[in-house]
N, C-alpha and C positions, 0 to 999 in steps of 0.2 A: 469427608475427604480431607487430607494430611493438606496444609496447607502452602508446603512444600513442593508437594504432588502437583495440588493447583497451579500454583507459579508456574512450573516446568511446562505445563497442558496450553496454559495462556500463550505463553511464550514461544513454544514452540510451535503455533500455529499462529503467530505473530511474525515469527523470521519467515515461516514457507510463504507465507501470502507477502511480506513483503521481496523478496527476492524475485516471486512472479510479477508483483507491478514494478521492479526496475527493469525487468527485462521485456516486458512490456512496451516503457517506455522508451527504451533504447532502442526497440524494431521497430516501434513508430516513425521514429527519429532517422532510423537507417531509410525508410521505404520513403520520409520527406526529401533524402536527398534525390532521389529518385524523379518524384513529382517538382521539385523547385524548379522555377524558371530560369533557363539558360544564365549563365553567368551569377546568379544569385547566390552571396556569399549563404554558408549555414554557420551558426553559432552551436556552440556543444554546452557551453558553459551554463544555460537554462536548465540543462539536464542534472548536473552538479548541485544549481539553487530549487530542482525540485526535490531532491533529498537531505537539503539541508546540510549541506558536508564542504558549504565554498569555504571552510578555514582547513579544514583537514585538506582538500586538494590542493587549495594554495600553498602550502607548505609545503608538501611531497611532490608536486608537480609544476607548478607555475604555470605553465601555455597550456589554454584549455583546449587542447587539437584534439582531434577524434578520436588518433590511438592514445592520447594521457588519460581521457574521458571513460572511453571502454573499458582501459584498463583498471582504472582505478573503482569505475562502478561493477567491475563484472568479474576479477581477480584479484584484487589487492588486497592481503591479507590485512594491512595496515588498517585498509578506510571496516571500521565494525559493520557498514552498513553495505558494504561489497554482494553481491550474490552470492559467491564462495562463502563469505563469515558468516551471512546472515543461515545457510543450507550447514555451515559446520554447527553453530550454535545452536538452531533446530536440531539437528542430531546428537544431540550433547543430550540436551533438554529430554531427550525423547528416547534414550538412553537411559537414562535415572527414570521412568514411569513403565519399561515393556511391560509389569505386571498388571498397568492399569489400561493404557492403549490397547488396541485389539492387536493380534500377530500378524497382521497382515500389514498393517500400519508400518512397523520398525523395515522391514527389508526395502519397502519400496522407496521411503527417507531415505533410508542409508543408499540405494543404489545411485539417486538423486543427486544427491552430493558427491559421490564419485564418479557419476558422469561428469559435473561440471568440474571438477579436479582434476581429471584428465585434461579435459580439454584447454585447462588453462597451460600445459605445456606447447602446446600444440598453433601454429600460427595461423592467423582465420583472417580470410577477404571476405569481400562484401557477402558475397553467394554464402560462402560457411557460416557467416555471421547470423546471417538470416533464418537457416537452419537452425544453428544452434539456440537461438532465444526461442523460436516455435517450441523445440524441443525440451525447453525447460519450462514454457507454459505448460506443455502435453503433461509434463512431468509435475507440476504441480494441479493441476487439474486432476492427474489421476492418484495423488494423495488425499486429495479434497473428496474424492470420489467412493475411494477406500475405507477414510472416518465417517463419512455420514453414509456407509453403507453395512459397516460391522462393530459401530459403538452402538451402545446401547444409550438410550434418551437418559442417561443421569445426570450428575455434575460434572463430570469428567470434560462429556461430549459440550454442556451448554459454556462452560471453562475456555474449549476451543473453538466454540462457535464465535461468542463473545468477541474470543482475541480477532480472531480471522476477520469480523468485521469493522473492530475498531480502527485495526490496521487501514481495513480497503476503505473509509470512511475518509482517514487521513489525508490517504495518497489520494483518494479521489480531490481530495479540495486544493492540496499542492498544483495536482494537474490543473488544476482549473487557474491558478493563482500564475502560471506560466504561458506563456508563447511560447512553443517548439520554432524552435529556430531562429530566434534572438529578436532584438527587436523591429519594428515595421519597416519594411524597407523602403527607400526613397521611393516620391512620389515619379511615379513612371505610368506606362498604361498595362502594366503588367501586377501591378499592387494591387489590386482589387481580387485578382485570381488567385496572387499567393494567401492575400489575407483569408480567403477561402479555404485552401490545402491545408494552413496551419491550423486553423478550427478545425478542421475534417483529422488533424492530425492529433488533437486534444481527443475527439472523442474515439481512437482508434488505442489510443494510449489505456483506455478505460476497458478497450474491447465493446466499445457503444456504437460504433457508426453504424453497422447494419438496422441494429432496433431504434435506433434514431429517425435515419430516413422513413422506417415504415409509420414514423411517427408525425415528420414533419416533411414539408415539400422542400426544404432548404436549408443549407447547413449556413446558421448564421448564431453570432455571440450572443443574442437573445436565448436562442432557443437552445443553445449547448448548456448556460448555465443553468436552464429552468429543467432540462433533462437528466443531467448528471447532481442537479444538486436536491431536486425536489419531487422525482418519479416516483411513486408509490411502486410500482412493476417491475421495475429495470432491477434488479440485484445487484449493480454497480452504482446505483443512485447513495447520493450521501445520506436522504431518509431514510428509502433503503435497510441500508445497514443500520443505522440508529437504531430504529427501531427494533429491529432484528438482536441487536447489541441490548437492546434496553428488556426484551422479551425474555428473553436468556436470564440476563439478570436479576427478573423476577422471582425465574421459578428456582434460581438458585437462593435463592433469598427464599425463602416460601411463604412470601406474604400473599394475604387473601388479596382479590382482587382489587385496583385500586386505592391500596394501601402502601405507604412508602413505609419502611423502615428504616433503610441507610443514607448515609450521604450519597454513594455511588448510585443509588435510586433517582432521589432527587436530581441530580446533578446532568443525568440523562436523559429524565423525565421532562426535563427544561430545553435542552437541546434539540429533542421530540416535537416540544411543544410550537417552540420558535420556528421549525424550518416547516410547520405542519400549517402554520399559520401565515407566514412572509409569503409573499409575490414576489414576482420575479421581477419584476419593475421597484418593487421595492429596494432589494441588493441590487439594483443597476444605479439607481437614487440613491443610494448610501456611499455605493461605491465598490465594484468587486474587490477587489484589494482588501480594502478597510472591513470590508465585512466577512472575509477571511480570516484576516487575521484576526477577527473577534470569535469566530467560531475556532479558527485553532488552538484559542488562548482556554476557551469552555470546554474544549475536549481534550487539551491536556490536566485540565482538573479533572474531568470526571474521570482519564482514565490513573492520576495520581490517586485517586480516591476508592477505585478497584483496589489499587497495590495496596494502599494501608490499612484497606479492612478485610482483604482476604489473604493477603503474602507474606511473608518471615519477612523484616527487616533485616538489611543487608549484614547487620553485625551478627544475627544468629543463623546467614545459611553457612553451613558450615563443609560442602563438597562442591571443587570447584566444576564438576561436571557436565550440573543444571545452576552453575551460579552465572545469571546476563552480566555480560558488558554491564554495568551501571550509565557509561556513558549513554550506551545503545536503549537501554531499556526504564530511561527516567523517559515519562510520554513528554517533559517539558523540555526534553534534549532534542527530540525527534525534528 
């Protein structure tokens, strides 16, 4: 496979899964104010530092109110990491490969993107809000649904398995690295119930709370982290996708079993290794946070180390129509 191609394949199933976990998280977010206890301020601004974007909204925006927040994560062509840019980029991407994507693939993208194109002219309350993000999960579920039902098992398809879950890897651990709804709020008798909602509200963000409880008797920061970041089962777990990420990668590689050949092998393989072996009491002993940000920093290598052994360097793509954002698509920018 042209290595061009690959970029395009990676990528483009990199923007659709990411556009589905912002909007995600935003309906999360919408149905906490919902659940918040009487008078209880919400912050929006959380939502902002889980995409990594508080310098680009600080600039275009300044007051992180709900309609600057929305807007900017869900229309704005400015922020590259918008649901619009990320669903136009995807369809760029994916543009430059119909001869290798299946045909069934390109119409439902494309329709995708101009549902949410529309709508961004269009003015939305809570009730249409809420709609509207279901319908752009529906709508990426059933792209998801589409490739892994009319690609064939090559490189193509492991290309975009890969990306789709390095992606959901990321954002899973951003989620976790946030409190919806800004920070704790003062000590009152009503703290102990929100501090519940907001957990309840991380693992909704993931689409996890249902297979959570059949999991566990109670939604607590224990058990959110130990399920979202170390479930073998859950398909939204951070292992999860590793692994899944790291499987792919093999047979693209076509190394015998057990055998590393790349950096991007290794580099995974270690990632694999660590979250397969940690407890959950260990990352609470470390330090959620800190031990975040250590895995964020190991899985922007591994996924810098995809880009330089299997994608054109930025000086030789030469069509701007599958060429990423570089801001967007450096995994050390994300």
């Amino acid at each position: 496979m042209l290595n061009r191609v690959a970029d395009a394949i990676y990528w483009m199933s990199r923007y659709v899964e990411r556009a589905e976990n912002t909007a995600r998280l935003i309906d999360a977010n919408l149905q906490l104010l919902l659940d918040s206890p009487s008078g209880q301020p919400h912050q929006w601004l959380p939502l902002v530092n889980a995409t990594a974007d508080e310098a680009g909204f600080s600039r275009l925006y300044g007051s992180p109110t709900q309609e600057n927040v929305l807007d900017f994560l869900t229309f704005d062509s400015r922020n590259p990491n918008s649901i619009l840019s990320c669903l136009k980029a995807a369809r760029e991407n994916a543009r430059g490969t119909r001869n290798v994507i299946s045909s069934a693939m390109w119409p439902q993208l494309n329709n995708f993107f101009l549902m949410v194109k529309s709508a961004a002219i269009a003015p939305m309350d809570l009730d249409t809000a809420t709609e509207f993000f279901h319908q752009i999960k529906l709508s990426s579920h059933l792209f998801t649904g589409i490739t892994d039902a009319t690609m064939s098992r090559g490189a193509g398809w492991h290309f975009c398995l890969m990306g789709r879950m390095l992606e959901r890897a990321d954002k899973a651990s951003r989620i976790l690295d946030m409190k919806p709804g800004g920070p704790s709020v003062p000590p009152e008798d009503n703290e102990p119930l929100f501090d519940h909602v907001q957990w309840g509200t991380v693992l909704r963000s993931a689409s996890a709370f249902e297979m959570y409880c059949k999991r566990y008797n109670r939604v607590s920061p224990r058990g959110v982290v130990e399920f979202l970041m170390l479930d073998r089962e859950f398909p939204r777990s951070i292992l999860f996708c590793l692994l899944s990420a790291r499987d792919s990668l093999h047979v693209i590689s076509g190394a015998p079993a057990r055998v590393v050949r790349w950096a991007p092998e290794k580099l995974l393989g270690q990632l694999c290794a660590d979250l397969e072996f940690v407890r959950v009491d260990d990352i609470l002993r470390y330090g959620l946070h800190e031990y975040i940000d250590l895995f964020q920093t190991k899985l922007n290598q591994a996924g810098q180390a995809v880009g330089e052994k299997f994608f054109v360097s930025k000086s030789a793509r030469d069509f701007p129509a599958t060429k990423p954002n570089p801001v967007v698509n450096s995994l050390s920018n994300l």
